[in-house]
Structure formats: C-alpha cells, structure tokens
PyMOL Python script that loads the backbone (N, CA, C, O; Angstrom):
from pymol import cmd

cmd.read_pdbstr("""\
ATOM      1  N   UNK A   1      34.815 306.565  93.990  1.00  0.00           N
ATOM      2  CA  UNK A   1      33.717 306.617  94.919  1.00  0.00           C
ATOM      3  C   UNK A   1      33.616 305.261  95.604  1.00  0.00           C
ATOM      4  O   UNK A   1      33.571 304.219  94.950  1.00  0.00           O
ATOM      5  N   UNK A   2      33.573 305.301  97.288  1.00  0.00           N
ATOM      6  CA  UNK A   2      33.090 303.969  97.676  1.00  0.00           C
ATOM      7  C   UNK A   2      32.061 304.277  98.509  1.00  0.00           C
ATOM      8  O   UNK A   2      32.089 305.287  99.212  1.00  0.00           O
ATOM      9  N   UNK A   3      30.987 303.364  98.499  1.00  0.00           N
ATOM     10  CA  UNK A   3      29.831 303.214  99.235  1.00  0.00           C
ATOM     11  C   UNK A   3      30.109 301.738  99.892  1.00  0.00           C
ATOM     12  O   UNK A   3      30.574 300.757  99.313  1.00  0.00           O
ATOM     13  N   UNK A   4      29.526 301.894 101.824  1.00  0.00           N
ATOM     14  CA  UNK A   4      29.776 300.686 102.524  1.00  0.00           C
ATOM     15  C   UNK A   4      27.887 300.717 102.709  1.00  0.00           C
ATOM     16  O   UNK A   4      27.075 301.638 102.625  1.00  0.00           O
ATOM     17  N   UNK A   5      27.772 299.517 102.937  1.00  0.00           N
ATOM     18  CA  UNK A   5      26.758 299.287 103.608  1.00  0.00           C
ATOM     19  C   UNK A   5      27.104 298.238 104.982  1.00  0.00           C
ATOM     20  O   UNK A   5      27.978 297.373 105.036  1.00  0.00           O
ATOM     21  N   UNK A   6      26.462 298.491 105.671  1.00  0.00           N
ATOM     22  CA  UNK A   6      26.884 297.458 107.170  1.00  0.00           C
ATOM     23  C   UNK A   6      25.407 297.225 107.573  1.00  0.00           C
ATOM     24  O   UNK A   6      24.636 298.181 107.494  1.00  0.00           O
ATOM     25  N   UNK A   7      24.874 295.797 108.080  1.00  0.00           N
ATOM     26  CA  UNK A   7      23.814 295.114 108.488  1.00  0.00           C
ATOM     27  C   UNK A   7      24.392 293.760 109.586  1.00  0.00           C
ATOM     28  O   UNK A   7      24.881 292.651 109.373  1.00  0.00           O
ATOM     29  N   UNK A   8      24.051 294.497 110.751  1.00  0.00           N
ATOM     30  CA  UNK A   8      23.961 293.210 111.467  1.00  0.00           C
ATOM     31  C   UNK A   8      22.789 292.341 111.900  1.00  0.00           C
ATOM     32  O   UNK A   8      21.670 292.791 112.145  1.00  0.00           O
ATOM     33  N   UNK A   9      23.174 290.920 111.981  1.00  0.00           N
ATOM     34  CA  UNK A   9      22.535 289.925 111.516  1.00  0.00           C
ATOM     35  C   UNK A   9      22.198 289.392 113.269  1.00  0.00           C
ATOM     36  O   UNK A   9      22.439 290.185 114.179  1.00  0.00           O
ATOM     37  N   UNK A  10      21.778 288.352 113.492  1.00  0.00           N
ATOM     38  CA  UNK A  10      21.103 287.666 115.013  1.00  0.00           C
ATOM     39  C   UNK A  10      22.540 286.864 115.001  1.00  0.00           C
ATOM     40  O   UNK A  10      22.924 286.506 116.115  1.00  0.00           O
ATOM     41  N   UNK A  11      23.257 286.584 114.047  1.00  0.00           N
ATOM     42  CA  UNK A  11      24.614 286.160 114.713  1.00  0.00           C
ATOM     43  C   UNK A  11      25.506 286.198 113.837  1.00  0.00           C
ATOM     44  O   UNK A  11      25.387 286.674 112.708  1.00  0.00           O
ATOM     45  N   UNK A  12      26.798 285.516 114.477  1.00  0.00           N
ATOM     46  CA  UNK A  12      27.815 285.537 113.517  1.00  0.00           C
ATOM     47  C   UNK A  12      27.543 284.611 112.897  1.00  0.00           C
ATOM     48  O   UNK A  12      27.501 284.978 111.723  1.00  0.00           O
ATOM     49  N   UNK A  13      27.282 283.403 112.989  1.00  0.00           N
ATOM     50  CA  UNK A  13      27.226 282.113 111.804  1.00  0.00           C
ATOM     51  C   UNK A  13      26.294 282.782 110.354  1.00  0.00           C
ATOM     52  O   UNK A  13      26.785 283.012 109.249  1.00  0.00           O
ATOM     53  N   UNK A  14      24.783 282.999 110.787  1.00  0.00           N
ATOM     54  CA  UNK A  14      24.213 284.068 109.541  1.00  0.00           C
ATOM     55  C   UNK A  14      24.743 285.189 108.827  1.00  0.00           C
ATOM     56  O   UNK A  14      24.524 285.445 107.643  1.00  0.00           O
ATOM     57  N   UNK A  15      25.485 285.871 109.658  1.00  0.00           N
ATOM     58  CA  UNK A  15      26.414 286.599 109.181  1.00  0.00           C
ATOM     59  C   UNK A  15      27.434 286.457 108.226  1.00  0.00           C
ATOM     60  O   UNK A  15      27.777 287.184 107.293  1.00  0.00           O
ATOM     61  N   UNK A  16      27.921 285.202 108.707  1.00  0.00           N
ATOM     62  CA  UNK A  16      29.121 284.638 107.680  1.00  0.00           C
ATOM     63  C   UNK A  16      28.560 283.710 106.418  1.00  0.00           C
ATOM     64  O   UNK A  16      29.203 283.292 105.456  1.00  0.00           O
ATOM     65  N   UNK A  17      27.172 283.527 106.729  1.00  0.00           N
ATOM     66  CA  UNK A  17      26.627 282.483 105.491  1.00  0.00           C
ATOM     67  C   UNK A  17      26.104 283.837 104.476  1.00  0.00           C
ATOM     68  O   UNK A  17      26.303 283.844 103.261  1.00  0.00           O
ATOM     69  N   UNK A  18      25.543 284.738 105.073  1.00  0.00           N
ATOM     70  CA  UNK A  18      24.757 285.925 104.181  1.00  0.00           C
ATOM     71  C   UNK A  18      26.613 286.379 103.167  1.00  0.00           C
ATOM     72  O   UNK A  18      26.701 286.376 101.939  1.00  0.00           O
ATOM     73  N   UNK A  19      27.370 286.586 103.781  1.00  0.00           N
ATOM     74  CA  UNK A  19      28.615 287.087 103.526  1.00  0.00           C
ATOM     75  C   UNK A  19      28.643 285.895 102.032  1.00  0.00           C
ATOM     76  O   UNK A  19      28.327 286.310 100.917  1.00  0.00           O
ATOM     77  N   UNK A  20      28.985 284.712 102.223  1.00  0.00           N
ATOM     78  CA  UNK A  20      29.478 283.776 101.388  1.00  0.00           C
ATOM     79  C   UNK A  20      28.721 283.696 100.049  1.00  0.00           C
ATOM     80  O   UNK A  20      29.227 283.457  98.953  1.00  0.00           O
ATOM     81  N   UNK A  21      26.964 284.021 100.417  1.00  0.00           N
ATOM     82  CA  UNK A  21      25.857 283.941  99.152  1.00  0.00           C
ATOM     83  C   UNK A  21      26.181 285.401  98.340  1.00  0.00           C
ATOM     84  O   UNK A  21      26.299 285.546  97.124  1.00  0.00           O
ATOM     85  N   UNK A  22      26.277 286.342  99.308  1.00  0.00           N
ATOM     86  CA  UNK A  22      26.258 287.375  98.253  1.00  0.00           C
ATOM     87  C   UNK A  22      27.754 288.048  98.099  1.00  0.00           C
ATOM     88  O   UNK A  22      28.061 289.216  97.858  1.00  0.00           O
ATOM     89  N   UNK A  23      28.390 287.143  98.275  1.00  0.00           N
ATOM     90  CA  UNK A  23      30.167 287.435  97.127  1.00  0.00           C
ATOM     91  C   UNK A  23      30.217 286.447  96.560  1.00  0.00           C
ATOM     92  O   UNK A  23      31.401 286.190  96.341  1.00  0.00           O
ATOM     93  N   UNK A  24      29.482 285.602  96.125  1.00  0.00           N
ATOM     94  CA  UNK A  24      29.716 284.439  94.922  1.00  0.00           C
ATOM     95  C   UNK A  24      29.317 285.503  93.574  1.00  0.00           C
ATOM     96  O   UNK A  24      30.047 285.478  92.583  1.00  0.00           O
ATOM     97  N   UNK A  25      28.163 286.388  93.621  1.00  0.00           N
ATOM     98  CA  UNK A  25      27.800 287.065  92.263  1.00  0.00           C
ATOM     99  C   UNK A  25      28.149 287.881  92.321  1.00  0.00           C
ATOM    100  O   UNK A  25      27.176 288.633  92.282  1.00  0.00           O
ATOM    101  N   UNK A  26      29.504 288.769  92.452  1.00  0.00           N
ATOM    102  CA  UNK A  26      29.794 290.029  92.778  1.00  0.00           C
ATOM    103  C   UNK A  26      31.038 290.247  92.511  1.00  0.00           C
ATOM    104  O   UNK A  26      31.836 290.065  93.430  1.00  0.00           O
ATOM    105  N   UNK A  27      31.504 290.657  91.305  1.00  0.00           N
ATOM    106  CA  UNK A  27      33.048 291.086  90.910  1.00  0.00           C
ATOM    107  C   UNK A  27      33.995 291.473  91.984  1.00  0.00           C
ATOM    108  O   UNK A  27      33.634 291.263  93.142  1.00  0.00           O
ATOM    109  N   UNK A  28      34.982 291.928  91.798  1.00  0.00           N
ATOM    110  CA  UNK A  28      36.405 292.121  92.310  1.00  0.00           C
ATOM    111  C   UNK A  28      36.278 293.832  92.825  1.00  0.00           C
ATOM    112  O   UNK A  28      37.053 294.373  93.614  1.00  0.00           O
ATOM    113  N   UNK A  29      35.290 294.377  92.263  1.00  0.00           N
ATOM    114  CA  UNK A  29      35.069 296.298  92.552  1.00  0.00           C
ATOM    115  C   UNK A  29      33.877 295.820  94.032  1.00  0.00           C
ATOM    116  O   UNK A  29      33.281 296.670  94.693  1.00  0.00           O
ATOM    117  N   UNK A  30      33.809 294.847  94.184  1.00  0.00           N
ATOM    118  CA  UNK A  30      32.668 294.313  95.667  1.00  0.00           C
ATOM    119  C   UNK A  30      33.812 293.658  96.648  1.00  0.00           C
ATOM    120  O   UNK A  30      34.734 292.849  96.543  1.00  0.00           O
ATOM    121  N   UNK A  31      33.313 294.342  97.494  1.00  0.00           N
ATOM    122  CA  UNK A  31      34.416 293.692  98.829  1.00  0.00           C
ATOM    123  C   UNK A  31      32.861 293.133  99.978  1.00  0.00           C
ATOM    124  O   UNK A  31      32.260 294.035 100.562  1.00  0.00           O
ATOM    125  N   UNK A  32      32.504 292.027 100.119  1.00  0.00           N
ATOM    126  CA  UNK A  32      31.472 291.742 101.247  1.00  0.00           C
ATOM    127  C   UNK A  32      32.296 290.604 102.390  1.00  0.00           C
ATOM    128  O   UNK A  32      33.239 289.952 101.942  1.00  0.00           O
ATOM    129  N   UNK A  33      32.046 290.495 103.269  1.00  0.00           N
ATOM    130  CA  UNK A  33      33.042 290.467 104.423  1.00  0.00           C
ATOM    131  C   UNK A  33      31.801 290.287 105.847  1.00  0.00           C
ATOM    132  O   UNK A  33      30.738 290.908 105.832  1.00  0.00           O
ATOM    133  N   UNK A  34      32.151 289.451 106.859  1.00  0.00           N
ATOM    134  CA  UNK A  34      31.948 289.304 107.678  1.00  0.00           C
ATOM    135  C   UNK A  34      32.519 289.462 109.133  1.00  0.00           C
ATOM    136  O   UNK A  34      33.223 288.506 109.459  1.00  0.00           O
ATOM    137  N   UNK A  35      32.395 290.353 109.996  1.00  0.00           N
ATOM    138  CA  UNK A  35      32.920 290.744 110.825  1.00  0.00           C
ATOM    139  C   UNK A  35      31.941 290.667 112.214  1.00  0.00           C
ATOM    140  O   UNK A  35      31.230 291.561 112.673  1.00  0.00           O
ATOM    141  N   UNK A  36      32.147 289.310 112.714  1.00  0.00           N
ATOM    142  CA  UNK A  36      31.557 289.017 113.771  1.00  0.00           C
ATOM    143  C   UNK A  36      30.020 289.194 113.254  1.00  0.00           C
ATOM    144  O   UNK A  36      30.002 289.346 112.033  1.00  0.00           O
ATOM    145  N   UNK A  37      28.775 289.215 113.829  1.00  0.00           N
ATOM    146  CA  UNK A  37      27.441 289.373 113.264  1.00  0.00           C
ATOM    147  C   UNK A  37      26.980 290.452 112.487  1.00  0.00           C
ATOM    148  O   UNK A  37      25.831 290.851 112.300  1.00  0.00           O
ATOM    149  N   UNK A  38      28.243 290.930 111.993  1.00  0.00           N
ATOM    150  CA  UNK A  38      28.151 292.023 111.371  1.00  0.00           C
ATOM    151  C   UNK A  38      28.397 292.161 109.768  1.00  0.00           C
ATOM    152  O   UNK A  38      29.585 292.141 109.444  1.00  0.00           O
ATOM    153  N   UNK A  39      27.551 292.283 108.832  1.00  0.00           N
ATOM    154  CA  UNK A  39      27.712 292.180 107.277  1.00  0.00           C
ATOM    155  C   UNK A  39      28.789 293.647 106.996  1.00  0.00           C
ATOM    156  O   UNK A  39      28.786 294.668 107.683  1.00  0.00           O
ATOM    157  N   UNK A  40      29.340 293.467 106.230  1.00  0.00           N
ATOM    158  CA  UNK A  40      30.149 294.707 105.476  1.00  0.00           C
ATOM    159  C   UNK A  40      30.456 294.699 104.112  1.00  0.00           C
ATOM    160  O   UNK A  40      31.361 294.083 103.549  1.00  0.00           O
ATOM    161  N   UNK A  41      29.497 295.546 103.573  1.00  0.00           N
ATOM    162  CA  UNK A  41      29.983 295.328 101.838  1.00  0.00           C
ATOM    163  C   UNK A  41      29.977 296.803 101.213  1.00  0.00           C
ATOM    164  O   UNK A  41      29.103 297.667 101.271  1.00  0.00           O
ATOM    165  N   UNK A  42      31.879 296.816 100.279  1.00  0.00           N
ATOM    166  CA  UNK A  42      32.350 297.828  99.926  1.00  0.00           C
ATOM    167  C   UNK A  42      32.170 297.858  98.753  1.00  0.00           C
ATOM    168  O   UNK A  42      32.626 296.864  98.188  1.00  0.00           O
ATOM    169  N   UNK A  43      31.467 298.920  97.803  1.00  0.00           N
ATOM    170  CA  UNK A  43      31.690 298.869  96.151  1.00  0.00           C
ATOM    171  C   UNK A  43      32.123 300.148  96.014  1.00  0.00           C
ATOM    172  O   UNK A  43      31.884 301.306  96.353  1.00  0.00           O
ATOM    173  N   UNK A  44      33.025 299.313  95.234  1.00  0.00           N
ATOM    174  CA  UNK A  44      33.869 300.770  94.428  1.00  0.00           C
ATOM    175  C   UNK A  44      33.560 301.177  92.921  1.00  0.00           C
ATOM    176  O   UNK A  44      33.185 300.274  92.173  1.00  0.00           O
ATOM    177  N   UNK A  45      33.680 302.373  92.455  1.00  0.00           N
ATOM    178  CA  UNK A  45      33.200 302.229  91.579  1.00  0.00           C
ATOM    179  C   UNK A  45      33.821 304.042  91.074  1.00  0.00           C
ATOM    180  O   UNK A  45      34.296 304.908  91.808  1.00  0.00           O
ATOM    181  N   UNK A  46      33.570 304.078  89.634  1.00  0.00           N
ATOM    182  CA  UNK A  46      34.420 305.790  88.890  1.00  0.00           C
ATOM    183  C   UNK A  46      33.069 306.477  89.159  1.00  0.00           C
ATOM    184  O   UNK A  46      33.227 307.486  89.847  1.00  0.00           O
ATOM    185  N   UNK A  47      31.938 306.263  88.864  1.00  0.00           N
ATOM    186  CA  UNK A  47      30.778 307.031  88.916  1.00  0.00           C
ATOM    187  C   UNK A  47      29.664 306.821  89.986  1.00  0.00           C
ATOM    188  O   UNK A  47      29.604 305.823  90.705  1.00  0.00           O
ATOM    189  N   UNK A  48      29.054 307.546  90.006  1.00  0.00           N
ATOM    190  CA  UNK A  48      27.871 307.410  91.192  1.00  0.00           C
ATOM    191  C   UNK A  48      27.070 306.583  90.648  1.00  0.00           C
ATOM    192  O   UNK A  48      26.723 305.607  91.313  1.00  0.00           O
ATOM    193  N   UNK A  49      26.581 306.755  89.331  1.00  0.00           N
ATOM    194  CA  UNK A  49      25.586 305.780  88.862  1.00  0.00           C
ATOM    195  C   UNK A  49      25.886 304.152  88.660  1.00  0.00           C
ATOM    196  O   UNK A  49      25.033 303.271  88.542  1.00  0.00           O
ATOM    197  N   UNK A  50      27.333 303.998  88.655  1.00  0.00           N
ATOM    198  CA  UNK A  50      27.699 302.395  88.558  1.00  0.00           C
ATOM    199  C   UNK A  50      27.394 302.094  89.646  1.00  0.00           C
ATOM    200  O   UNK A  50      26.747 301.054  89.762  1.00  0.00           O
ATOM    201  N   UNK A  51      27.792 303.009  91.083  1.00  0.00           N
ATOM    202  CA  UNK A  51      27.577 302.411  92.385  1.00  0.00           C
ATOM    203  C   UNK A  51      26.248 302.531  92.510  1.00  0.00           C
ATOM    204  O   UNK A  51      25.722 301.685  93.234  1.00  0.00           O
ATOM    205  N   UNK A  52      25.381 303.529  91.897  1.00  0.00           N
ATOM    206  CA  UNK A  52      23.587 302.763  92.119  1.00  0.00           C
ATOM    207  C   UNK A  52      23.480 301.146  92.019  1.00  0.00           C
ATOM    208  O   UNK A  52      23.279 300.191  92.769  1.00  0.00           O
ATOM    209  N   UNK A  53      23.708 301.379  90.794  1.00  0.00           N
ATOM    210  CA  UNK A  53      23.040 300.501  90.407  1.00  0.00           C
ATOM    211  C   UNK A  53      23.894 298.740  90.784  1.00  0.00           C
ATOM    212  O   UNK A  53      23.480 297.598  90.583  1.00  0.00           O
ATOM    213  N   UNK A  54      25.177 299.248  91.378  1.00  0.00           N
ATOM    214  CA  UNK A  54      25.574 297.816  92.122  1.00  0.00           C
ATOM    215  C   UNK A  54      25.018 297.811  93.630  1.00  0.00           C
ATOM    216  O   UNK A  54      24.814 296.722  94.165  1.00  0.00           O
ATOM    217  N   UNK A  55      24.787 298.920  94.276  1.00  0.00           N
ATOM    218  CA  UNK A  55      24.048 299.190  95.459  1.00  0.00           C
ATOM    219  C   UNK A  55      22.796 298.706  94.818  1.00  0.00           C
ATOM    220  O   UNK A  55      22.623 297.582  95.290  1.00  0.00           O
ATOM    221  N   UNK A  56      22.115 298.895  94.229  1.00  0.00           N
ATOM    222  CA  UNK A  56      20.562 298.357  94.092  1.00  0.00           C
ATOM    223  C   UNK A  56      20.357 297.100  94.002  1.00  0.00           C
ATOM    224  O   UNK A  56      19.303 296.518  94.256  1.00  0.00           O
ATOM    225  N   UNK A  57      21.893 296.396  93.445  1.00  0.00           N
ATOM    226  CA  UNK A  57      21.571 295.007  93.316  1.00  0.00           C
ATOM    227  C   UNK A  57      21.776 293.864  94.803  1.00  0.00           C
ATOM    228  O   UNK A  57      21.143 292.898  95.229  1.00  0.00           O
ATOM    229  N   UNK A  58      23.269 294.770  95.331  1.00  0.00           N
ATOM    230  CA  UNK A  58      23.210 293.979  96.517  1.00  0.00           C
ATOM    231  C   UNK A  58      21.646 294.397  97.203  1.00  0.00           C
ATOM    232  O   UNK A  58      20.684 293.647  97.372  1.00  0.00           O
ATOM    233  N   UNK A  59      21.723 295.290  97.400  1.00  0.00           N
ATOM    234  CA  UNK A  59      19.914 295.684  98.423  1.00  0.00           C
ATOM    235  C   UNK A  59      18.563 294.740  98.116  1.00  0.00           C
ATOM    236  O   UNK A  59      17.706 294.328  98.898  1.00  0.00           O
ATOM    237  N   UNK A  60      18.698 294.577  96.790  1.00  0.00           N
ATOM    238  CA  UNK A  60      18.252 293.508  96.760  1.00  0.00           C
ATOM    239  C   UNK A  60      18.094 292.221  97.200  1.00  0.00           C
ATOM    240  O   UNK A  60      17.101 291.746  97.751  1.00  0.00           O
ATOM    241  N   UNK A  61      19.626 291.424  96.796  1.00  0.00           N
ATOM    242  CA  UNK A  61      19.926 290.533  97.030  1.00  0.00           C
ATOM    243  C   UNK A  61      19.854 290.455  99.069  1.00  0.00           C
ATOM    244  O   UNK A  61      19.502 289.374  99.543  1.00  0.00           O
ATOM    245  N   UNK A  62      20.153 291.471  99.930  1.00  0.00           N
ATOM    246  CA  UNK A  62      20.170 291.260 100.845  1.00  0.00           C
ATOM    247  C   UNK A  62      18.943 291.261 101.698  1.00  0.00           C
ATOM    248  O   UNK A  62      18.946 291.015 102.904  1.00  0.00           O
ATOM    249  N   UNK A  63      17.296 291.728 100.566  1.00  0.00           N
ATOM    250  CA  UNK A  63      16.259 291.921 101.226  1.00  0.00           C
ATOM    251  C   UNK A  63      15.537 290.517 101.111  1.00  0.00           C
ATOM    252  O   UNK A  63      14.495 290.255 101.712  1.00  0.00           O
ATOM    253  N   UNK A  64      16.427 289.353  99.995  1.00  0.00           N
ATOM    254  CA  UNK A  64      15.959 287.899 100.199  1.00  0.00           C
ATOM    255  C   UNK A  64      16.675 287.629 101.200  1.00  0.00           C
ATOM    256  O   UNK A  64      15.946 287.281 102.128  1.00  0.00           O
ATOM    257  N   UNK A  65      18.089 287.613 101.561  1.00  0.00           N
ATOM    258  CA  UNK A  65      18.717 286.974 102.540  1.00  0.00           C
ATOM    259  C   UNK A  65      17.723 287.192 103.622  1.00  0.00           C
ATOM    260  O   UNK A  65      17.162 286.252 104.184  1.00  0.00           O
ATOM    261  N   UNK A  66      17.411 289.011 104.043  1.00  0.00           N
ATOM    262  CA  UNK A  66      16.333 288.723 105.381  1.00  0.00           C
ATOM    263  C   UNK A  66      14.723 287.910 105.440  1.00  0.00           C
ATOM    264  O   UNK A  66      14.267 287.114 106.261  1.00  0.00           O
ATOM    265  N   UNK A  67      14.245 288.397 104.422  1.00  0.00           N
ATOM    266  CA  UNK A  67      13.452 287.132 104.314  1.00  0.00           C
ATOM    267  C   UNK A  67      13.492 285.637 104.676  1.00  0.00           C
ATOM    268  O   UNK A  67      12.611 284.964 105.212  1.00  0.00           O
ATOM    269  N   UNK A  68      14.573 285.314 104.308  1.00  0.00           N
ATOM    270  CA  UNK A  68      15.122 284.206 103.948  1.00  0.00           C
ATOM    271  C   UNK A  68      15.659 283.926 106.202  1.00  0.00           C
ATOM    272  O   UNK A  68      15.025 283.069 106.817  1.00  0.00           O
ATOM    273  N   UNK A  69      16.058 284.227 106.474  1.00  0.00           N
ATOM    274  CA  UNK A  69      16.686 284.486 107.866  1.00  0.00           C
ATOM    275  C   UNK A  69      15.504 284.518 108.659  1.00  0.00           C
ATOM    276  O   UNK A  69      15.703 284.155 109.819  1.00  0.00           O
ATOM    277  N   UNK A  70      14.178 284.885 108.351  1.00  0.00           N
ATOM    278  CA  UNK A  70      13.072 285.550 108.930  1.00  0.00           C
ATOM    279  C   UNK A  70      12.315 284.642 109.088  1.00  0.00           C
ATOM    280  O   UNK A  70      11.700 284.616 110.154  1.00  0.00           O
ATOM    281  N   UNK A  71      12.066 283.490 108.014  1.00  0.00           N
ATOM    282  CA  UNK A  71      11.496 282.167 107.910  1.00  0.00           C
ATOM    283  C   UNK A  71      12.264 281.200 108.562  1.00  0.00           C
ATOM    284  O   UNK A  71      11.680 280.608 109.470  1.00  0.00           O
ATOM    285  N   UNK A  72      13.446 280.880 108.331  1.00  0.00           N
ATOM    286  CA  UNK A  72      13.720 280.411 109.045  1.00  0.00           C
ATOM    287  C   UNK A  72      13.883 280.147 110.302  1.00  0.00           C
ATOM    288  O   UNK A  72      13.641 279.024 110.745  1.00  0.00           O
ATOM    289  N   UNK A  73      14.347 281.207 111.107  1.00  0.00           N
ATOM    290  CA  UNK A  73      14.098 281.713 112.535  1.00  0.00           C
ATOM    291  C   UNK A  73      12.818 281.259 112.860  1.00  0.00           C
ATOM    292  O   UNK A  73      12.744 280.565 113.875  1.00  0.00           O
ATOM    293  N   UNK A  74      11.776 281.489 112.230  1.00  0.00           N
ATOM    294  CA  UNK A  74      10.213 280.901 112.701  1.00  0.00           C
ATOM    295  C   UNK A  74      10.240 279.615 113.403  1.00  0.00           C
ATOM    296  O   UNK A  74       9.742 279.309 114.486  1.00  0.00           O
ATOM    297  N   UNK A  75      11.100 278.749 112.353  1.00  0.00           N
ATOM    298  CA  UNK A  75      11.036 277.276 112.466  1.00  0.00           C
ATOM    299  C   UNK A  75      11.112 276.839 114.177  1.00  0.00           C
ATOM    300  O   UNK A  75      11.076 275.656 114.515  1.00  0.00           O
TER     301      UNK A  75
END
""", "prot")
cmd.dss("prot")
cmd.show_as("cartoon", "prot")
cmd.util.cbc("prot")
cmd.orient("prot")
C-alpha cells in the first residue's frame, strides 16, 4: 500500500526547508521530497493501519510546520 500526500507551500525555499525537518524523523518506508513549492511525501507500508498511523504522524508533524510558516510570514 502507498499513500502520497502533496501540500504546496508560498514557495520553493519553505518547501524545501518543510521537506528537510520532516525526513530527518522518518525511516526509509517515508519518501518526503520537494518539488518546486510543492511538498511530496510517500509511505509505504504491508497494511493500512501502519500507513494510519505513519500518515497521522506526518499530519501532524506538518500541521506545526504550517503554524510554524504562518507566524512567521506575519513578521
């Protein structure tokens, strides 16, 4: 089973920094990737429920990155 998620970002530079934070914690079955302002992250996985629950973690992890992008931008 693979599940992609794709999120584009206000650019490519955020794009490629969101890319770099969230494949430092993310095994070898995670493919996250930057493609122009565009996020792309592949998990593979034998069961549906492994890919929940690695989908739940990036979703996570990517609802600080916007936060995180959201404050800043303020500045």
């Amino acid at each position: 089973m693979t599940v992609e998620i794709r999120r584009t970002w206000p650019s490519t530079d955020i794009a490629a920094r969101i890319a770099k934070v969230v494949a430092v914690d993310n095994p070898e079955y995670v493919e996250v990737r930057a493609q122009g302002a565009e996020l792309i992250v592949r998990v593979r996985s034998t069961s549906a429920a492994s890919a929940r629950a690695s989908v739940d973690d990036l979703l996570a992890c990517l609802h600080v990155a916007e936060a995180t992008v959201a404050v800043t931008q303020q500045r």
